[in-house]
N, C-alpha and C positions, 0 to 999 in steps of 0.2 A: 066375664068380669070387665073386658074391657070392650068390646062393642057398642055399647053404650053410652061411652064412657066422654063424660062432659067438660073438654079442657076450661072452656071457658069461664065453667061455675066454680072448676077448683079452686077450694082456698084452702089454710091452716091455721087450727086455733093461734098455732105458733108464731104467725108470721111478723106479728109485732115484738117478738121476742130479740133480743142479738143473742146470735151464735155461741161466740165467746162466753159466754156466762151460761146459754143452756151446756155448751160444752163441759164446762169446768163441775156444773150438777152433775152432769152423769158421771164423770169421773170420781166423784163423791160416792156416786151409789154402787160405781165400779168395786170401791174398797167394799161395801159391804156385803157384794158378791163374793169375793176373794176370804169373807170371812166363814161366809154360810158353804163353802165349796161350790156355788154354783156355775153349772157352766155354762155361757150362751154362743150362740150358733148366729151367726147374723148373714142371709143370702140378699147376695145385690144381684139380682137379672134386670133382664133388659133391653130395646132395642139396643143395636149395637151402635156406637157414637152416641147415646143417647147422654155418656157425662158420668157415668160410673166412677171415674177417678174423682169426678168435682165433688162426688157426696158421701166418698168415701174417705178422700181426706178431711173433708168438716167433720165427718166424725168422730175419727179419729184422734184428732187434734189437739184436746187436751187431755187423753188416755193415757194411761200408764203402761208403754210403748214395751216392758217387758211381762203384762200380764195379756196385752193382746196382739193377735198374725193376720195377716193379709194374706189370704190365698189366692191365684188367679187360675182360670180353668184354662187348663193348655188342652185342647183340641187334636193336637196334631200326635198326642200319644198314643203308638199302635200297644203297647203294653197292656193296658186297658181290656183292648178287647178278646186277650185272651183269658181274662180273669173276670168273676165274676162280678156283677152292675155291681157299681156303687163301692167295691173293693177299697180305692183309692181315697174315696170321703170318708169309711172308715177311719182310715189311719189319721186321716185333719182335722177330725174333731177335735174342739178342745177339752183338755183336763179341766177339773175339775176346779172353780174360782177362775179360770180362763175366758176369754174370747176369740170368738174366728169368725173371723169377717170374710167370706168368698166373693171375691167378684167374678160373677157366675161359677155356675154350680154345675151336677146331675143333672139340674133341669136344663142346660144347656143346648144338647142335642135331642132333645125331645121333640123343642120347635123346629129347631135348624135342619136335622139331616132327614132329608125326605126320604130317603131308604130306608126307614124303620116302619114296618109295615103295621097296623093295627092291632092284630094279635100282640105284638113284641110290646108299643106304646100302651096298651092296658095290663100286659105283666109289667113293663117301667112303675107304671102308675102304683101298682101294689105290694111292690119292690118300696119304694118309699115310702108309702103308706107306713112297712111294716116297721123300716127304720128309722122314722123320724118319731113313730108311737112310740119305738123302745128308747130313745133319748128322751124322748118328753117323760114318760116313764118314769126314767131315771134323773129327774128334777132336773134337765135341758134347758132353758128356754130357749126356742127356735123362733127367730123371726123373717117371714119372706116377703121383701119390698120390689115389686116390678116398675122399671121407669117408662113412662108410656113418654111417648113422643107423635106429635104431626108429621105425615109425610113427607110435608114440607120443610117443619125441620130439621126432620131425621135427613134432607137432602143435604141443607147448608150446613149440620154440623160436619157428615164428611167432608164437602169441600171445607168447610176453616181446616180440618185435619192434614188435606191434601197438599194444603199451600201453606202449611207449618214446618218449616226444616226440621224442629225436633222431634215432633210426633206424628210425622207423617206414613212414619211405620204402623201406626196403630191400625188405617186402615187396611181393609184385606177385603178378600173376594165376599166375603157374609157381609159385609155392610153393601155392597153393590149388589148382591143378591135381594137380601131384605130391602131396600130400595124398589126395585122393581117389582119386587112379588110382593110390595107390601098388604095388600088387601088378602091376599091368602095367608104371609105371617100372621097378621093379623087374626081371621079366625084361627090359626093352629094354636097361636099362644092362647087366646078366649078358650079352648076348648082345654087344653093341660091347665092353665088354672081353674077353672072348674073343678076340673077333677080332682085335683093335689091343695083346695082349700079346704083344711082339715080343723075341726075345734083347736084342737093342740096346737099348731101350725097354721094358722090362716097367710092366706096372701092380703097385703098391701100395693094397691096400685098408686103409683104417686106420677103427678105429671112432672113431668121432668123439661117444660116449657122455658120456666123459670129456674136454672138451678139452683140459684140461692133459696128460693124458695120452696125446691124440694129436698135439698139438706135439712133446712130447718122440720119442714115436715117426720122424716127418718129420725133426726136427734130426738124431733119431741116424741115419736113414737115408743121407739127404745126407750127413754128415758121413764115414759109412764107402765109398758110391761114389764120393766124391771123392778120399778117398786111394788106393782105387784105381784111377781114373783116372789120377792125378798119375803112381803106379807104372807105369802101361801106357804112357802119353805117355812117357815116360822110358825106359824100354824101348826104343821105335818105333826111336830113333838107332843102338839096336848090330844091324837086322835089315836084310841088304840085299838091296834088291828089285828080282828078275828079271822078263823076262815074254818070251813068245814073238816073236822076228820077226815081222813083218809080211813076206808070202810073193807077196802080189798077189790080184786084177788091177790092174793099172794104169793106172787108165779115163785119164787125161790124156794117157798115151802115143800114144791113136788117134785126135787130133782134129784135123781139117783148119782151119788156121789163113790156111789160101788162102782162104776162102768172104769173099764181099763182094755188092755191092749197086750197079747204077748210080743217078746221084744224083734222076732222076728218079721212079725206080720208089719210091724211100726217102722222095722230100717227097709222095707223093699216098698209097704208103702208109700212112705215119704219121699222115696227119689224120685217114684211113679210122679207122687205128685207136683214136685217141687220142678220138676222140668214140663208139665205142663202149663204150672204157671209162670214158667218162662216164657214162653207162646203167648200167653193173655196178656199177659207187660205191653208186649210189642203190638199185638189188635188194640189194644184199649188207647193205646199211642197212635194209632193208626186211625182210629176213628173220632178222636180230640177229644172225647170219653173224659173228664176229670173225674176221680177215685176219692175217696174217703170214706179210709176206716178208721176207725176209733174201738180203741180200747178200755175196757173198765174192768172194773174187781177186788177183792179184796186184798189187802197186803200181803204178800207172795204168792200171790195168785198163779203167777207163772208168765204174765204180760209180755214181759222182756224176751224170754224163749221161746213164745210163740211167735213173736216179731223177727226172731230174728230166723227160724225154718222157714217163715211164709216170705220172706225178702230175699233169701239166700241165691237164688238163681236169678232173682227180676235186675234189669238192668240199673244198675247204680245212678244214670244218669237221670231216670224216669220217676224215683219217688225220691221221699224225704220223711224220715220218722223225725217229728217232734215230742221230745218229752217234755210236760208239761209238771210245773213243781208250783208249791205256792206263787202267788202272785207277789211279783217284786214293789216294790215301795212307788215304783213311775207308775207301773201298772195299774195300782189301784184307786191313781187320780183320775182312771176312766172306765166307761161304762165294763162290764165283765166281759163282753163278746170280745173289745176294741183289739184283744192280745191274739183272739185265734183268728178272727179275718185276715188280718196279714198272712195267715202261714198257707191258708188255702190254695192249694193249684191252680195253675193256667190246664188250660182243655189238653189231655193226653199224658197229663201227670199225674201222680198218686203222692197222699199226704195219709200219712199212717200217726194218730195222735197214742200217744201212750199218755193215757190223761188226757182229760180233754173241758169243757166247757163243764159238764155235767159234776163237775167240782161242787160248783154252784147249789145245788141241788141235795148233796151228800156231804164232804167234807164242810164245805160252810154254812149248811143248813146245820149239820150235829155238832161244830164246834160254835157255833154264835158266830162267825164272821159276816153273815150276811144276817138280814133282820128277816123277820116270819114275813111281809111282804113283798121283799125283795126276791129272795128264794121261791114264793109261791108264786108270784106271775112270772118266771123265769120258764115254768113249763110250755106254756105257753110261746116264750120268748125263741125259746128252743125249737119249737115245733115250727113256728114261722121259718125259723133261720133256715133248718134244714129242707122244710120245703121249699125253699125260695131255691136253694142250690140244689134239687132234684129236680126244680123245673126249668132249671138253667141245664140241665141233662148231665146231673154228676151221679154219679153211681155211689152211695152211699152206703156202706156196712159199719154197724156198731156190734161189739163181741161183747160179753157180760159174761168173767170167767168166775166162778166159784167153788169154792175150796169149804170143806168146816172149820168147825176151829178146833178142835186136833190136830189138823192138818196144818194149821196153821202155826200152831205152835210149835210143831215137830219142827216145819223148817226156819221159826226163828231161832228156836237151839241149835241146826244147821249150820246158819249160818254165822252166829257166833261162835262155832268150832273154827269156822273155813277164812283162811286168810285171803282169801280169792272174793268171799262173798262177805263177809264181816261189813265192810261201806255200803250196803245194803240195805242194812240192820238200824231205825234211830232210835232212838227215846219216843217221838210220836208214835213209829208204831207199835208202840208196848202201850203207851197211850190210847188209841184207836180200840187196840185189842179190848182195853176195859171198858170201850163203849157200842161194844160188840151189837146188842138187841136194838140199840136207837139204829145202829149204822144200817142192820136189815130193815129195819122199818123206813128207812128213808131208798135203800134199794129199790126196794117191793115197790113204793112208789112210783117211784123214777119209772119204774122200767114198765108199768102200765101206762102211765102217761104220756110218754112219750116212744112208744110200741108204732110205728105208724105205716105203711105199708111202702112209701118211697124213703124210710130210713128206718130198716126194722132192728131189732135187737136180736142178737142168737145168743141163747144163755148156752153155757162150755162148763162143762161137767170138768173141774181141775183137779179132781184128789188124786186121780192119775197123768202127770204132765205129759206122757204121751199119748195118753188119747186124748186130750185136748188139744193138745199140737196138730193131731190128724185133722181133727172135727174143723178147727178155723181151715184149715189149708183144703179142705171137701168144700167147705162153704164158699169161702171163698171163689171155689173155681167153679160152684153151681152159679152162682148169684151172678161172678161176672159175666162167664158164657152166656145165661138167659141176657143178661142186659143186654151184653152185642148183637146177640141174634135177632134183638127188639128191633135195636136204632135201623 
């Protein structure tokens, strides 16, 4: 995209425009983004000195400084790379009605660090791919503008920088890099735009010759994807949306809920096992291994008890159970993943979800909180996520524990006896209870669809809590030994 690319002929329909006043429009159309919940994404890459701050404060300028954030790409954070791509842009996204403006982004060290060898830079590639489609998805607008510059005066802007007493910090070793090596920058960045100019997401190359000039350009771009955005969201409500039946298998229909355990073979069992997965904690740490397993099932399934035999011996410092509860009031000004990204491990850690993503799927598919298309390309959604973090080398187990519903009942009168377990017990799940046959039909589901061989499901026979206690703690110690013995 930029090899080509013809400073000379550059112009903008804009350029007869003043700033000031296209400013003050888009702040106009700001508001009726904030009204429609929209959230936009706006990336500034770039050569480096290329003027990034000149067209990011035009931007900005007559915005309403507490609906949008300036991000800048810190480089020098080793945090990063123990957690998976992209972890940290997760969390910066903006909510919903928001904006976030990056000056530079993920695509940052794509171009820049030449030790990312080819296999890594086309998993980058599909790594973004997969999360910028699930923003856009989820009525995003993403917009990415590259400022191209001449060698030449990618040279004199560093020196104006160098012989600047106030910003003469800005320079650093990457602009003296890209300087010399600019003809190979050059192809590297042509080649990652190419790659990552996606319908949803296209790239914008603006020259950045003139900066006034290529402010104006960025303002007026923004300015017109956003009103048609505003158009398309506004549209969405008069289109209604189908999708096929769900036709089967119907893996929970054939599971023997008779299987159990006598109580001695279960107390000599479990120590067996429990100090073997002592030993796995510390290899799976040892080989920078990141863990995740997730828990699903029915209410009183027994989740909690199994969490807590299979963790009993692993070292405290090594995982983190997250329980996962409705989604709070911040939370669901952003996309559904936005809350479990964060919790994810760095390499050699384990994150054990009681509840997890797959909410999405089941409780918010049976109770209406999500709409029939949001919920059905969420399988999808799902599957991407987790294979992106199985090819990033994380050892994935999901457990699907099931009980009937006698069983189930018996221990919600249980627990309304028990003063230990009463807090246990809400109104939802007496609720739930009564929407028993939808909740299996969306199980069944779920758990064909996203069955996948680098994130499989183990359904757990719970009518007996001690044999399902054994079954995850066997599994568990099969699945992670095979993985070690892989790596």
């Amino acid at each position: 995209m930029i090899k080509n690319f013809d400073f000379d002929s550059f112009t903008s329909i804009y350029a007869d425009k003043k700033i000031s006043k296209m400013g003050e429009m888009l702040a106009r159309y700001q508001r009726k983004l904030m009204d429609l919940d929209i959230p936009v994404m706006i990336i500034i890459e770039g050569w480096e000195s290329a003027g990034h701050e000149f067209v990011i404060n035009d931007l900005i300028r007559e915005l309403n400084p507490r609906n949008h954030h300036v991000k800048e790409y810190d480089y020098s954070n080793r945090v990063e790379k123990d957690m998976p791509f992209l972890w940290k842009y997760w969390k910066l996204i903006p909510k919903k009605g928001d904006m976030t403006i990056l000056d530079k982004s993920y695509y940052f060290n794509l171009f820049n660090n030449k030790e990312i060898d080819k296999a890594e830079l086309e998993n980058n590639y599909e790594l973004i791919n997969t999360f910028e489609r699930h923003l856009s998805d989820d009525n995003m607008l993403i917009l990415k503008f590259f400022l191209h510059v001449k060698k030449k005066t990618h040279k004199n802007r560093i020196e104006a920088l160098k012989h600047d007493k106030n910003r003469s910090f800005f320079v650093t070793d990457i602009d003296n890099k890209q300087y010399k090596n600019y003809e190979y920058y050059e192809k590297r960045i042509g080649r990652m735009l190419d790659k990552t100019n996606y319908d949803f997401a296209p790239w914008h190359v603006v020259s950045a010759e003139d900066l006034k000039l290529a402010a104006r350009e960025i303002i007026g771009k923004v300015s017109e994807s956003v009103i048609n955005k505003i158009n398309e969201v506004s549209k969405q409500k008069e289109i209604v949306y189908t999708r096929k039946p769900f036709t089967g298998p119907y893996p929970l229909n054939d599971i023997d809920l008779t299987l159990s355990v006598d109580d001695d073979i279960y107390d000599k069992e479990l120590d067996e096992l429990q100090e073997e997965i002592e030993g796995l904690t510390y290899k799976l740490f040892n080989k920078n291994i990141p863990t995740i397993l997730v828990f699903e099932g029915m209410d009183a399934a027994g989740k909690g008890g199994a969490i807590e035999r299979l963790t009993r011996t692993m070292d405290a410092r090594f995982y983190d159970v997250v329980a996962t509860s409705a989604p709070k009031e911040t939370e669901k000004q952003y996309h559904y993943l936005w809350r479990f990204y964060k919790e994810f491990p760095p390499r050699g850690k384990t994150t054990i979800f009681d509840r997890s993503w797959y909410g999405r799927v089941m409780v918010e598919r049976v109770e209406g909180f999500a709409t029939v298309q949001e919920w059905d390309r969420a399988y999808e959604e799902i599957n991407l996520m987790e294979k992106n973090l199985a090819d990033r080398g994380a050892l994935i187990i999901k457990y699907f524990i099931i009980i009937d519903k006698d069983e189930q009942y018996r221990r919600f009168k249980e627990r309304e006896s028990d003063v230990d377990k009463i807090y246990k017990l809400t109104d939802e799940d007496w609720r739930n209870r009564e929407k028993w046959d939808p909740y299996i039909d969306s199980m069944n589901e779920m758990l064909v669809k996203t069955h996948k061989e680098n994130a499989p499901w183990i359904i757990i026979e719970g009518n007996d809590k001690k044999f399902a206690r054994l079954k995850v703690l066997r599994e568990f110690i099969q699945r992670a030994k095979q993985f070690i013995d892989d790596k």
